[in-house]
N, C-alpha and C positions, 0 to 999 in steps of 0.2 A: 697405292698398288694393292691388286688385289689376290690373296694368298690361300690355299687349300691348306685348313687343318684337319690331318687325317688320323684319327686316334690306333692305336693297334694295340692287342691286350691276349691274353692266353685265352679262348671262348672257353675253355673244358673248367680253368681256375672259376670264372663269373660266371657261369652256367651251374655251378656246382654249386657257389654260395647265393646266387643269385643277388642283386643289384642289394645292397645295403642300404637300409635309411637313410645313414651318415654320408655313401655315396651320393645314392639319390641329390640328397641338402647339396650337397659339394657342388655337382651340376647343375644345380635349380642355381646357385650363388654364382656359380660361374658365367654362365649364359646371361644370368639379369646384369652383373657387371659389365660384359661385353655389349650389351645392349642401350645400357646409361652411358658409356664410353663413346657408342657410336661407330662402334667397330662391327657388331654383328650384321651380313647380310645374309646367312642363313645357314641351318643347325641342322641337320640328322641322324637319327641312331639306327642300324642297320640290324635285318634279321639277323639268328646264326646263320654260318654260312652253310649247315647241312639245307637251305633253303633257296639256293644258289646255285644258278643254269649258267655253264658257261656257250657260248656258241661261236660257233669257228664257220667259215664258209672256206673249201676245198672243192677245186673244179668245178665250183659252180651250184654247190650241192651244200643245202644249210647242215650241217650237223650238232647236234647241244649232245650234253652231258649233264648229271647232275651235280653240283656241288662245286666246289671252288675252282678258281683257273690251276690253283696251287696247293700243297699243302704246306702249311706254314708253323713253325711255333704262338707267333703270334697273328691273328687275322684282325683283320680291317672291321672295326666295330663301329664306325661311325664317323660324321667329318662335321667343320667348323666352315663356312667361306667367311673371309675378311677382310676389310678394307684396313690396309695401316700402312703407316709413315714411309715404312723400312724393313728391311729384315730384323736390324733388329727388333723394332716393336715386336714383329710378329714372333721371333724367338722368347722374348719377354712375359707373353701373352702362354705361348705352348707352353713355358716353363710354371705356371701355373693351373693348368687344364687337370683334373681329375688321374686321367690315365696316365700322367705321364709318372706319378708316381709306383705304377705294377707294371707298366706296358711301355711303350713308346707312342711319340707324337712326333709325325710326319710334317715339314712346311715345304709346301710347293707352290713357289706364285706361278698365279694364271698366264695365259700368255694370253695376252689381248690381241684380235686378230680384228676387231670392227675399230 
């Protein structure tokens, strides 16, 4: 089954010390692991969100804004797709991911519609 891992983290705390080596390493290790596992089908890491259009359509009329749908404590910095077992794997998996030690990590499986 295949599962969204979506990492969420304080932008203002990482922004501020910006990305650590030792982070860095953590994510380089994580990713290569999920990757020899066979679990990875694909990784991204996401602007800040001051970089972020939300768009609404009302009456037929596009309207955007700048910057996030929401304001949050923590925002959406990036996500994991994954192929595993079960939930739990995929819990097994989150519970080792980078962020999940400052931040949280979100598991959402996919809903397969094809």
């Amino acid at each position: 089954m295949r599962y969204a891992m979506l990492i969420y983290g304080d932008e203002a705390v990482s922004t501020a010390s910006q990305a650590s080596e030792i982070e860095m390493a953590a994510y380089a290790a994580f990713g290569r692991e999920l990757s020899e596992r066979g679990l990875l089908l694909s990784d991204e890491a996401l602007h800040p969100t001051h970089t972020a259009t939300t768009v609404r359509v009302r009456d037929g009329k596009v309207l955007t804004a700048d910057g996030p749908f929401a304001e949050t404590k923590e925002q959406l910095g990036g996500f994991y797709l994954l192929e595993c077992k079960n939930l739990d794997e995929a819990i097994a998996i989150a519970a080792k991911n980078p962020g999940a030690r400052t931040g949280s990590v979100e598991i959402r499986p996919i809903l397969e519609w094809r």
